[in-house]
mmCIF file of the N, C-alpha and C atoms, coordinates in Angstrom:
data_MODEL
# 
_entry.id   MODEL 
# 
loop_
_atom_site.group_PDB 
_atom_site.id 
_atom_site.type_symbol 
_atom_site.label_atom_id 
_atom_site.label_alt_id 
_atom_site.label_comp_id 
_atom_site.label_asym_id 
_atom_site.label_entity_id 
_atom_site.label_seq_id 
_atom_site.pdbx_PDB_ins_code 
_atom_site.Cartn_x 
_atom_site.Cartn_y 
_atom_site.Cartn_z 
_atom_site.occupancy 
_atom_site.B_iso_or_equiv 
_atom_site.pdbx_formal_charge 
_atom_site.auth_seq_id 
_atom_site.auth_comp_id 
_atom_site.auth_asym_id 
_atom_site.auth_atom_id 
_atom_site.pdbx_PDB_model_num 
ATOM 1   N N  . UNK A 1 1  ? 64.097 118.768 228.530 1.00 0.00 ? 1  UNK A N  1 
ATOM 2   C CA . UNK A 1 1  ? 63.523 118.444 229.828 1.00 0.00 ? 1  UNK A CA 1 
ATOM 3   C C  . UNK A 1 1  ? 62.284 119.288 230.046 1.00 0.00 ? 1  UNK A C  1 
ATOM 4   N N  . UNK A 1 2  ? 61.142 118.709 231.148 1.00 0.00 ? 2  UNK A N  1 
ATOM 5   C CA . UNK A 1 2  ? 60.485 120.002 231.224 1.00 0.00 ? 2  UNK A CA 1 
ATOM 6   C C  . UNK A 1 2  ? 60.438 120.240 232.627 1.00 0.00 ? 2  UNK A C  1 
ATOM 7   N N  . UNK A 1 3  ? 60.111 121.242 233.042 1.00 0.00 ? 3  UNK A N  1 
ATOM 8   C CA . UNK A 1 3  ? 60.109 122.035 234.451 1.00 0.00 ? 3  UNK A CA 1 
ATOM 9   C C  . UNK A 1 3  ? 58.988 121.455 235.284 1.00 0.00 ? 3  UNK A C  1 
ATOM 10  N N  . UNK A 1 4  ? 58.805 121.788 236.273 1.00 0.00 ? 4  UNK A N  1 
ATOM 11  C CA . UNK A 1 4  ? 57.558 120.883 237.426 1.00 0.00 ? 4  UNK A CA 1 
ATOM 12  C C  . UNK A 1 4  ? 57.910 121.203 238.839 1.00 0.00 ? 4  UNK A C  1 
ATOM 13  N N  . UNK A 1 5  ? 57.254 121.008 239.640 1.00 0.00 ? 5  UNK A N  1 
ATOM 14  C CA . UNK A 1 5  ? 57.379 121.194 241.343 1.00 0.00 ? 5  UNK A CA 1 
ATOM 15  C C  . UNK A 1 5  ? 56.710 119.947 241.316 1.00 0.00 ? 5  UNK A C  1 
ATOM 16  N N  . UNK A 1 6  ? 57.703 119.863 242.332 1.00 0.00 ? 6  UNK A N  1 
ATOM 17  C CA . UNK A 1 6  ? 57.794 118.657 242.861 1.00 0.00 ? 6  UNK A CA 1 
ATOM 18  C C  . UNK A 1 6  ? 56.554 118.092 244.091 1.00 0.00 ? 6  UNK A C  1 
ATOM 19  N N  . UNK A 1 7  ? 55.593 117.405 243.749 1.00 0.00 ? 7  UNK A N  1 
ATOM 20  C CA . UNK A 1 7  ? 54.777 116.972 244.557 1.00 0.00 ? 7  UNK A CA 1 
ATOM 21  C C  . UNK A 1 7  ? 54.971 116.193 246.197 1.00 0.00 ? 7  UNK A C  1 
ATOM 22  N N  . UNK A 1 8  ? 55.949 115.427 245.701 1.00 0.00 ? 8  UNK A N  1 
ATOM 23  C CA . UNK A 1 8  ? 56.613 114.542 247.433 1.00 0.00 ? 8  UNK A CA 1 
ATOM 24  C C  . UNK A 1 8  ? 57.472 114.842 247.478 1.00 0.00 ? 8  UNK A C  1 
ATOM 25  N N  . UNK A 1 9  ? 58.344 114.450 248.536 1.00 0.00 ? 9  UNK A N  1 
ATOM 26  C CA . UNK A 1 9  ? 59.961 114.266 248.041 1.00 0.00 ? 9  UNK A CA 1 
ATOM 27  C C  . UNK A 1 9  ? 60.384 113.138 247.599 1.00 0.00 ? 9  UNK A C  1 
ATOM 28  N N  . UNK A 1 10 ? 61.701 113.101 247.071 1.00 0.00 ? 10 UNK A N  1 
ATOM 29  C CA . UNK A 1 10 ? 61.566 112.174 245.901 1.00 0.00 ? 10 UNK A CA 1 
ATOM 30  C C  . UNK A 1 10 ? 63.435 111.536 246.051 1.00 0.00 ? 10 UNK A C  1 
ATOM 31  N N  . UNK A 1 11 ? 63.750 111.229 247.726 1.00 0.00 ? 11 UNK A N  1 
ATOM 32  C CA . UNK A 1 11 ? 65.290 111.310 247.801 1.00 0.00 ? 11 UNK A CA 1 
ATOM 33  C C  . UNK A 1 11 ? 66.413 112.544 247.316 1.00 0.00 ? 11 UNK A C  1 
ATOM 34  N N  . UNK A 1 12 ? 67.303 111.625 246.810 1.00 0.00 ? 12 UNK A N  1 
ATOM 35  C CA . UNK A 1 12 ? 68.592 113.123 246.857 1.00 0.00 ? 12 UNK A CA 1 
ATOM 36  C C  . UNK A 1 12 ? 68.684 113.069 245.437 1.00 0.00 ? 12 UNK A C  1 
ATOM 37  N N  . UNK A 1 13 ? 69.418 114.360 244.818 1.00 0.00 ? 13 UNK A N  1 
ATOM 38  C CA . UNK A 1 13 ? 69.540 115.014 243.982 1.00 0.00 ? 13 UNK A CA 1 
ATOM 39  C C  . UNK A 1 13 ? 70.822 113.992 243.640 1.00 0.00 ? 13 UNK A C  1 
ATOM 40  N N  . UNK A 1 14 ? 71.235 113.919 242.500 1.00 0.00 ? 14 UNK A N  1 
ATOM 41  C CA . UNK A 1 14 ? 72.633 112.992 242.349 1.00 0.00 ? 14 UNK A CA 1 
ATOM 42  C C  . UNK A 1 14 ? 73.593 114.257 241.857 1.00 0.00 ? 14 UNK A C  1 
ATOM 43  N N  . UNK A 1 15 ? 73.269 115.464 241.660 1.00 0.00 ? 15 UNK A N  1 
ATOM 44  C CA . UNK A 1 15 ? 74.130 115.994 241.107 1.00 0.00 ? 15 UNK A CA 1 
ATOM 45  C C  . UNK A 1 15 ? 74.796 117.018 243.048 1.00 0.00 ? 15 UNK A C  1 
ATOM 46  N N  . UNK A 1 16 ? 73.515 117.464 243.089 1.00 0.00 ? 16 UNK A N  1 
ATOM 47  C CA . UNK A 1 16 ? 73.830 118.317 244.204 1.00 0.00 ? 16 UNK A CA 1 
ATOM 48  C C  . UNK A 1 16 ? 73.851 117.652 245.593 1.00 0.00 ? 16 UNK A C  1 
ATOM 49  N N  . UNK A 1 17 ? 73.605 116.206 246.093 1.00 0.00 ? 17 UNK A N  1 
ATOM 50  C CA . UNK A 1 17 ? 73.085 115.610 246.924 1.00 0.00 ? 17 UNK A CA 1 
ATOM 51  C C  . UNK A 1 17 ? 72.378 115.711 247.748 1.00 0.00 ? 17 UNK A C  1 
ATOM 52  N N  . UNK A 1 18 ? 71.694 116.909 247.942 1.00 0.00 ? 18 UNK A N  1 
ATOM 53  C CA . UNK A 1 18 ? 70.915 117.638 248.641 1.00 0.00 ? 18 UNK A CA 1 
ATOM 54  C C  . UNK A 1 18 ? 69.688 116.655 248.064 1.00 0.00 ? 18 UNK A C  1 
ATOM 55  N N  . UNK A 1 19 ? 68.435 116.918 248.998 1.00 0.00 ? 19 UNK A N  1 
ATOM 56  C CA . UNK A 1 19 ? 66.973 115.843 249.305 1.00 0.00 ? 19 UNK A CA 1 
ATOM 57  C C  . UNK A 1 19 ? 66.247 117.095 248.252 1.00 0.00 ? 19 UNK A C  1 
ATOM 58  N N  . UNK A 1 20 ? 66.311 116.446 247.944 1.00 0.00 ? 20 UNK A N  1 
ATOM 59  C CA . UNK A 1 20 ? 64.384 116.936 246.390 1.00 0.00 ? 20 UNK A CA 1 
ATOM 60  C C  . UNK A 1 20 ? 63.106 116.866 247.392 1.00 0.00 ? 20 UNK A C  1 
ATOM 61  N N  . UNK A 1 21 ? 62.681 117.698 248.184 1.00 0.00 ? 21 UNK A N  1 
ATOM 62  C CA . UNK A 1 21 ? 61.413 118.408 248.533 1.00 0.00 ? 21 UNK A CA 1 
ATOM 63  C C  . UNK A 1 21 ? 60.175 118.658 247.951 1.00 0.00 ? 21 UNK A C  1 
ATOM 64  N N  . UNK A 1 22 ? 59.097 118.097 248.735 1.00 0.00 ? 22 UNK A N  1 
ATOM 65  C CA . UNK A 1 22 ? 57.598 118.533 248.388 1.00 0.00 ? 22 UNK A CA 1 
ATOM 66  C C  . UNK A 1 22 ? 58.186 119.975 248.285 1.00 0.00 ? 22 UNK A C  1 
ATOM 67  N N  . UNK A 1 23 ? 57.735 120.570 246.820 1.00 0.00 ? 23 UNK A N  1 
ATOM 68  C CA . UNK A 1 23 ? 57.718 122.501 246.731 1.00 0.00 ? 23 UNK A CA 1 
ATOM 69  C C  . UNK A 1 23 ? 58.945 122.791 246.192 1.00 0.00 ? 23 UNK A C  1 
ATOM 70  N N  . UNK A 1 24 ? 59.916 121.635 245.650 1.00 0.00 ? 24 UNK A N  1 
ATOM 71  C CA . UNK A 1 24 ? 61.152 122.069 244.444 1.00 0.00 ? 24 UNK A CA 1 
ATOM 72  C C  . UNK A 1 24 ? 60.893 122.198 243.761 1.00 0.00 ? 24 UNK A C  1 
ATOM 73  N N  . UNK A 1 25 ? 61.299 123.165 242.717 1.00 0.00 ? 25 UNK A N  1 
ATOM 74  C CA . UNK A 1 25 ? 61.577 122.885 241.246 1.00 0.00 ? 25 UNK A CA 1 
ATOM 75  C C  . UNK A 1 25 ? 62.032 121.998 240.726 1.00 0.00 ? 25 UNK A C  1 
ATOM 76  N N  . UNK A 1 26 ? 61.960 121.197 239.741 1.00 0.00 ? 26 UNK A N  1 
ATOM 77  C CA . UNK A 1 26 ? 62.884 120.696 239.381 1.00 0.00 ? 26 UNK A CA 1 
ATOM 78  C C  . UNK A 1 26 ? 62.421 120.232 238.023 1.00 0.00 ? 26 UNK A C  1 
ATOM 79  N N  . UNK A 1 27 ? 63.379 119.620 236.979 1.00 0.00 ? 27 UNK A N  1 
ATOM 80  C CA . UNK A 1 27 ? 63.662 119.610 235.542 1.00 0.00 ? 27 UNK A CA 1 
ATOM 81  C C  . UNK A 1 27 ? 63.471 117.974 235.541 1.00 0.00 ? 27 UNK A C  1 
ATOM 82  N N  . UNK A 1 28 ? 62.686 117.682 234.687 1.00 0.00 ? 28 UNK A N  1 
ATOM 83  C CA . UNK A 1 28 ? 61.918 115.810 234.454 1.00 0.00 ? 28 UNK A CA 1 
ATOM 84  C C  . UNK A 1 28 ? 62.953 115.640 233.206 1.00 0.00 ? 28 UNK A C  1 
ATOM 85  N N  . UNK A 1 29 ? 63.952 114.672 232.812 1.00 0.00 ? 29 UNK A N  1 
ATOM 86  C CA . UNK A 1 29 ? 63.977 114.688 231.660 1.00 0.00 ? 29 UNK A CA 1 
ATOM 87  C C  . UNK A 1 29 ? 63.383 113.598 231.033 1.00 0.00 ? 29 UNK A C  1 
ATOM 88  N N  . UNK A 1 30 ? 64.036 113.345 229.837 1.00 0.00 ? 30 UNK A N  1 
ATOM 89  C CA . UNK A 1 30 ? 63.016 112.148 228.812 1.00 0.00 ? 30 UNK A CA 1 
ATOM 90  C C  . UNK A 1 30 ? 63.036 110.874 229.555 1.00 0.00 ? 30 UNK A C  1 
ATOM 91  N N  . UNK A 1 31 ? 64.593 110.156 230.277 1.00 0.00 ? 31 UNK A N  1 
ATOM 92  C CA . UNK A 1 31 ? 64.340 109.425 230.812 1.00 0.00 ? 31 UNK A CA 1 
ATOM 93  C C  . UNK A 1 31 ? 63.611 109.016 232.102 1.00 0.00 ? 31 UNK A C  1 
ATOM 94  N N  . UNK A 1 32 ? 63.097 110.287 232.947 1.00 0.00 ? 32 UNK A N  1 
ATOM 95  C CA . UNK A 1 32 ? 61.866 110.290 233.882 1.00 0.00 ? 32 UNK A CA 1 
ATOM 96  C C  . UNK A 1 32 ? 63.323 110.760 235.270 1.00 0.00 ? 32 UNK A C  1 
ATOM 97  N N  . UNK A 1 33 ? 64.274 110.509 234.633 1.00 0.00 ? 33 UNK A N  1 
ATOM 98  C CA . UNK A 1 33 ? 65.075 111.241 236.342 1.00 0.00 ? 33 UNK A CA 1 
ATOM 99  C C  . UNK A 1 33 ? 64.918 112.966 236.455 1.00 0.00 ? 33 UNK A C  1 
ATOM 100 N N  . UNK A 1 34 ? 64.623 113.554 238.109 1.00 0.00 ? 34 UNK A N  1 
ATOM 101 C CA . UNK A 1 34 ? 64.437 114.408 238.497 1.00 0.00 ? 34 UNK A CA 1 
ATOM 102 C C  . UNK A 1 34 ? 65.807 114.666 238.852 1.00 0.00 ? 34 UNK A C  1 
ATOM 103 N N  . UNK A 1 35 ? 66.045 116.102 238.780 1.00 0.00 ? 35 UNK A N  1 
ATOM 104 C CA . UNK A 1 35 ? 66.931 117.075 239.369 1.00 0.00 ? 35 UNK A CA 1 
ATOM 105 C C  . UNK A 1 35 ? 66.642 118.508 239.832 1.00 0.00 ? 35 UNK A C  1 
ATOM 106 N N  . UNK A 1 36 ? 67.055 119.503 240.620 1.00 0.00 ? 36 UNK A N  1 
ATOM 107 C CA . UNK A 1 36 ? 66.573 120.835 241.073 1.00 0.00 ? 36 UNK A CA 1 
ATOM 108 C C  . UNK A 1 36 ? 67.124 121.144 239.819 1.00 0.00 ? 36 UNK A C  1 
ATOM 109 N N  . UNK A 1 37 ? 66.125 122.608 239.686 1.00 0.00 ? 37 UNK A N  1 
ATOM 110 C CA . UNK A 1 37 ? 66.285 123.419 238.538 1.00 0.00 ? 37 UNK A CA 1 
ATOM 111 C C  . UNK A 1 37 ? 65.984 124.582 239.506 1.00 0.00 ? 37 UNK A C  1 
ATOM 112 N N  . UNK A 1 38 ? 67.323 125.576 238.773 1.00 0.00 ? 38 UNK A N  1 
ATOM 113 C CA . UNK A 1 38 ? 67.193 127.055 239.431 1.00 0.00 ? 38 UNK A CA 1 
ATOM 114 C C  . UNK A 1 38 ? 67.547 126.858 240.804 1.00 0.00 ? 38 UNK A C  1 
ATOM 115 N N  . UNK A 1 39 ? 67.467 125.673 241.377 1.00 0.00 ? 39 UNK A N  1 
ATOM 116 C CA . UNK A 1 39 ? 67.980 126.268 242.914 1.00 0.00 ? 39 UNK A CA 1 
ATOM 117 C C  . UNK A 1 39 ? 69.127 126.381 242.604 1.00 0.00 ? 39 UNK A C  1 
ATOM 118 N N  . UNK A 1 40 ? 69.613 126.845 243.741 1.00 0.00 ? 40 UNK A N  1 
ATOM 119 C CA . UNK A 1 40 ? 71.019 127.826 244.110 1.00 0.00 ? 40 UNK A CA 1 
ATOM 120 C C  . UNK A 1 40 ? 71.369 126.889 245.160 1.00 0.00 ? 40 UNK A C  1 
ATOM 121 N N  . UNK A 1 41 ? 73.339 127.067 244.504 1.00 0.00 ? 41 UNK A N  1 
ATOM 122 C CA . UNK A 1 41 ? 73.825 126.414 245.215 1.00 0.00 ? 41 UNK A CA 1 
ATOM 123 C C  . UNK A 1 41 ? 74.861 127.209 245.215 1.00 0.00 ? 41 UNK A C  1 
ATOM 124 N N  . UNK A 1 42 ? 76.164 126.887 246.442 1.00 0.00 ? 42 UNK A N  1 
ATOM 125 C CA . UNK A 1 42 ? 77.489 128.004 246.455 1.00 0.00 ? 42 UNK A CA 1 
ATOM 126 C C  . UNK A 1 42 ? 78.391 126.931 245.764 1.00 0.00 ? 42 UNK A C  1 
ATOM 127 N N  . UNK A 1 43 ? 79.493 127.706 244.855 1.00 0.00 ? 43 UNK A N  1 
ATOM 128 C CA . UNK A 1 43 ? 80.525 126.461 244.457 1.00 0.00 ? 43 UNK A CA 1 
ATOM 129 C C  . UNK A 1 43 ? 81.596 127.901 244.347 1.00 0.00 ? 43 UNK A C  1 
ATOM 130 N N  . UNK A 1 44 ? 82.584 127.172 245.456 1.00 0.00 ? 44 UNK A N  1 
ATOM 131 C CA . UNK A 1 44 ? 83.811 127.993 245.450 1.00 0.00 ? 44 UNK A CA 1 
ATOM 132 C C  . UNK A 1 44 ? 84.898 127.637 244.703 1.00 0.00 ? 44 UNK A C  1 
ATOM 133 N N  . UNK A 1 45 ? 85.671 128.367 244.220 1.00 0.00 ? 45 UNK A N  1 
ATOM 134 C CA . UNK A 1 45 ? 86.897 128.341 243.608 1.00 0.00 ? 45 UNK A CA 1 
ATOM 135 C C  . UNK A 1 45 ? 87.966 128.841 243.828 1.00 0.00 ? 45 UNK A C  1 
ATOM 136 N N  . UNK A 1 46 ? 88.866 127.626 245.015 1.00 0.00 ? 46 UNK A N  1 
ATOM 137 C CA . UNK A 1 46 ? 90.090 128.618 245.904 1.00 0.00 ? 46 UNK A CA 1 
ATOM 138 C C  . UNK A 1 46 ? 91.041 129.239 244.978 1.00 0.00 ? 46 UNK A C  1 
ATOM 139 N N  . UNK A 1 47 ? 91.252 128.132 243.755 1.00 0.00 ? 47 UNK A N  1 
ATOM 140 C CA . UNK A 1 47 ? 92.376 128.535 243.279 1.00 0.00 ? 47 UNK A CA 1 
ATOM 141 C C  . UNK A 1 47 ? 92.285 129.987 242.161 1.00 0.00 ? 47 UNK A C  1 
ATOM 142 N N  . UNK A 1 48 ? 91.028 130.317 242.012 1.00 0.00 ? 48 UNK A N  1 
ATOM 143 C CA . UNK A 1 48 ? 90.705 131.433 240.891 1.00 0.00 ? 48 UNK A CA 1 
ATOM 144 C C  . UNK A 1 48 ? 89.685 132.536 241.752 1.00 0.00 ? 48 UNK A C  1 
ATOM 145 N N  . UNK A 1 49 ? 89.897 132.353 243.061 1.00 0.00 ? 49 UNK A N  1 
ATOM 146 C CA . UNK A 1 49 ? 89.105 132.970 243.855 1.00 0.00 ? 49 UNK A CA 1 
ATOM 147 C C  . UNK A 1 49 ? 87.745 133.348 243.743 1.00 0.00 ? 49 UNK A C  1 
ATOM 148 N N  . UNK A 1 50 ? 86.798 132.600 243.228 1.00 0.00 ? 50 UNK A N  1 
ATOM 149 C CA . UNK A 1 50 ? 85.757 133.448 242.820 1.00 0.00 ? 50 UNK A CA 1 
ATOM 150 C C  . UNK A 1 50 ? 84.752 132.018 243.540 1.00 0.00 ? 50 UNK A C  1 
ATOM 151 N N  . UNK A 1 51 ? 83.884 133.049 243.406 1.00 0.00 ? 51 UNK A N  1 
ATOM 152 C CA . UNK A 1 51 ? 82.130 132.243 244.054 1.00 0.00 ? 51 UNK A CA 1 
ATOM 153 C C  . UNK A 1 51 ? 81.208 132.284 243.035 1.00 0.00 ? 51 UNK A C  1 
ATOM 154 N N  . UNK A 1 52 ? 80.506 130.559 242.862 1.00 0.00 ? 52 UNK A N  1 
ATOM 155 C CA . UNK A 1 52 ? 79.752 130.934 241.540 1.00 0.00 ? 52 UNK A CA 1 
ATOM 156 C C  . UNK A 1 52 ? 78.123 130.380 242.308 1.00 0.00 ? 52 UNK A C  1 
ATOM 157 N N  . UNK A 1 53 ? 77.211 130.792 241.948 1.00 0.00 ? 53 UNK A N  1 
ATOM 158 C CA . UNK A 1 53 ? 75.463 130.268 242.609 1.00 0.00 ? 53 UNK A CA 1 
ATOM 159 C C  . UNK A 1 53 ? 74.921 129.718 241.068 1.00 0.00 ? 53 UNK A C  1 
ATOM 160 N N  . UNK A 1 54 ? 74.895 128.688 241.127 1.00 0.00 ? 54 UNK A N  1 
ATOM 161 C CA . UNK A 1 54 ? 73.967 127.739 239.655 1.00 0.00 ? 54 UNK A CA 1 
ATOM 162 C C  . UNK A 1 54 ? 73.101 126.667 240.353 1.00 0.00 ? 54 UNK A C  1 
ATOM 163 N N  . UNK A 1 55 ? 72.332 126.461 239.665 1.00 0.00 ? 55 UNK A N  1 
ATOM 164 C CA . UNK A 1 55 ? 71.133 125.753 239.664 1.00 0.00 ? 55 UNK A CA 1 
ATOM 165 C C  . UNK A 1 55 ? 71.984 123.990 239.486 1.00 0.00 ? 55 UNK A C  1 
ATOM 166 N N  . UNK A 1 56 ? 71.233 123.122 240.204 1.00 0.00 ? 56 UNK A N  1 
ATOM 167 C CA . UNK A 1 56 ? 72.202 121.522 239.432 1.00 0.00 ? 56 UNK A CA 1 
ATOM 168 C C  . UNK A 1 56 ? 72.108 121.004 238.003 1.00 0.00 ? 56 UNK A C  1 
ATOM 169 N N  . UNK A 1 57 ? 70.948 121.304 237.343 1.00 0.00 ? 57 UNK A N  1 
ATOM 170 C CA . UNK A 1 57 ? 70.786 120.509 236.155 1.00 0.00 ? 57 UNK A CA 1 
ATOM 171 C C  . UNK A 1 57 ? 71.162 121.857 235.317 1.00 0.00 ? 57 UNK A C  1 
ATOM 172 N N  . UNK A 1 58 ? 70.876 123.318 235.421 1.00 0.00 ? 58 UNK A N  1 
ATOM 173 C CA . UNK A 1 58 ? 71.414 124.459 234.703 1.00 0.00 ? 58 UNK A CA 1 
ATOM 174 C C  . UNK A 1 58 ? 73.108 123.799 234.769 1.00 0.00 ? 58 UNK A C  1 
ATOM 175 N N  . UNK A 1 59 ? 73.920 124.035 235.971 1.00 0.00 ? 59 UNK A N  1 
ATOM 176 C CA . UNK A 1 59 ? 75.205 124.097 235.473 1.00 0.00 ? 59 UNK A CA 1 
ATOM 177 C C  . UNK A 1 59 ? 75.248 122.586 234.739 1.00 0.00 ? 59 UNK A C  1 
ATOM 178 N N  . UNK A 1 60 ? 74.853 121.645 235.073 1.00 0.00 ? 60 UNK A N  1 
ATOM 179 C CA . UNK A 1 60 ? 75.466 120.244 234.366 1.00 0.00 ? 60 UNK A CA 1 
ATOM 180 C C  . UNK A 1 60 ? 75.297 120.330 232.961 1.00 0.00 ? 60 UNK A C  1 
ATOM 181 N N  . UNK A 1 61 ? 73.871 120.893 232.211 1.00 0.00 ? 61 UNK A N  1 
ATOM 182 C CA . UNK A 1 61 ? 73.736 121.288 231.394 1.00 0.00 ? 61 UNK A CA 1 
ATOM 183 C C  . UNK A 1 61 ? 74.557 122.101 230.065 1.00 0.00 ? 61 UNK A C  1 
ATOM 184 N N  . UNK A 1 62 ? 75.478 123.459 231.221 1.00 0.00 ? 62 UNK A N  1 
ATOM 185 C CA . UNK A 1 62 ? 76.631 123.893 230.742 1.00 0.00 ? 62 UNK A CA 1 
ATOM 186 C C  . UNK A 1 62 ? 77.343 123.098 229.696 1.00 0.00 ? 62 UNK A C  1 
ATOM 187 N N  . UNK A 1 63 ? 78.333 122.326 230.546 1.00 0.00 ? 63 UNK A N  1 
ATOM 188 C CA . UNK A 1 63 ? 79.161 121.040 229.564 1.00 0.00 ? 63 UNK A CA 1 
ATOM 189 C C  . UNK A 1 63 ? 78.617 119.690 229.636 1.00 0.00 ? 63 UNK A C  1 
ATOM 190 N N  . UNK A 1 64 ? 77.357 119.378 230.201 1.00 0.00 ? 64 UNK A N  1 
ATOM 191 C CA . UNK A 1 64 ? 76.846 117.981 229.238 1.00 0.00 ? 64 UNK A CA 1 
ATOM 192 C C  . UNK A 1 64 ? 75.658 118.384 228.717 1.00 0.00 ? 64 UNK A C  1 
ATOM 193 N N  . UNK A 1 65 ? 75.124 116.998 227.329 1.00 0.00 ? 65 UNK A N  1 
ATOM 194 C CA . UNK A 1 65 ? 74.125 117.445 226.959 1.00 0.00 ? 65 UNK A CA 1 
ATOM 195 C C  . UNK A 1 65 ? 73.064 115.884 227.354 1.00 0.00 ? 65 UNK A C  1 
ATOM 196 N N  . UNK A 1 66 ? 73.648 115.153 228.502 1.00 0.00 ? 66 UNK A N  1 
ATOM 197 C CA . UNK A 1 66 ? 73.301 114.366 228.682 1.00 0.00 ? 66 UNK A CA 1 
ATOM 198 C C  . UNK A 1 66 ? 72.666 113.633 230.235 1.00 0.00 ? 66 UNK A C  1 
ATOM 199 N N  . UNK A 1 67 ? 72.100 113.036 230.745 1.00 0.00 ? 67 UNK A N  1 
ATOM 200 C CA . UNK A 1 67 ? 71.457 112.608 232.215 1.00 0.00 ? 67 UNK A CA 1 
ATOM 201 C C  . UNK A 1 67 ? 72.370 112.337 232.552 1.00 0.00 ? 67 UNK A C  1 
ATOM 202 N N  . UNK A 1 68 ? 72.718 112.811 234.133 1.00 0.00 ? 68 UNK A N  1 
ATOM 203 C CA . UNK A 1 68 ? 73.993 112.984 234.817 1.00 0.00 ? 68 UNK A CA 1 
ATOM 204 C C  . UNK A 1 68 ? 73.910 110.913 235.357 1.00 0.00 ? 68 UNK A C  1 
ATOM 205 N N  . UNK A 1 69 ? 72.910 109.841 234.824 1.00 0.00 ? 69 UNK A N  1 
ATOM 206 C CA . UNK A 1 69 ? 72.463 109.339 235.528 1.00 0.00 ? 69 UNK A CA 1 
ATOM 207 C C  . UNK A 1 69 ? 72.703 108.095 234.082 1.00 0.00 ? 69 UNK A C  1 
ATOM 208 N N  . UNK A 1 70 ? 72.289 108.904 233.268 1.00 0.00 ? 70 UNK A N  1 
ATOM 209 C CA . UNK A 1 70 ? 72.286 108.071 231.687 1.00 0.00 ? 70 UNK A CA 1 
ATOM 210 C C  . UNK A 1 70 ? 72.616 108.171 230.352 1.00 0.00 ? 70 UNK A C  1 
ATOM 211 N N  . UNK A 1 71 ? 74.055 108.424 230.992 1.00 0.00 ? 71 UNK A N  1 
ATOM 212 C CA . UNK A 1 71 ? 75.153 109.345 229.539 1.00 0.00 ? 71 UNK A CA 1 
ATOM 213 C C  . UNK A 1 71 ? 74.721 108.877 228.291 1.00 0.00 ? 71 UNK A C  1 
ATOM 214 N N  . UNK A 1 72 ? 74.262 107.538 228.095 1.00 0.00 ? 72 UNK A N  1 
ATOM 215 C CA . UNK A 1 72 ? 74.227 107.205 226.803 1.00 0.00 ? 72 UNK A CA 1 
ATOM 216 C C  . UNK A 1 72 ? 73.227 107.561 226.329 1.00 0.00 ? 72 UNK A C  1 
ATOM 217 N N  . UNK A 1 73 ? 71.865 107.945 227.195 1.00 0.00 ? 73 UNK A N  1 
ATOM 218 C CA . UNK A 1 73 ? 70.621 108.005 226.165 1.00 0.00 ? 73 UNK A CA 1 
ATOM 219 C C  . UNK A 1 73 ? 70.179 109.439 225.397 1.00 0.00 ? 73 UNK A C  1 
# 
């Protein structure tokens, strides 16, 4: 993917649903879909008690290696 700020806004994020902003970061991949990169988000975990802050396309990235949008390509 490559990195970019985001010129308009550009609707919601599909991973985080949060609105993609004129002045985001965010990660272009090959197939042309946008996602935030590096923003911070809270994701709690009642049952293991812990609080984790990841970026949307960093954590999806984690365990896929694929567009949260276009598994196959």
């Amino acid at each position: 993917f490559s990195e970019d700020v985001l010129s308009k806004d550009a609707g919601e994020c599909a991973i985080c649903l949060e609105e993609l902003q004129q002045g985001d970061t965010i990660a272009r991949l090959p197939c042309l879909c946008i996602y935030h990169k590096g923003q911070v988000f809270l994701r709690m975990d009642i049952k293991f008690q812990k609080v984790t802050f990841m970026g949307c396309i960093d954590e999806w990235f984690e365990v896929n290696r694929s567009c949260p949008e276009h598994p196959s390509d």
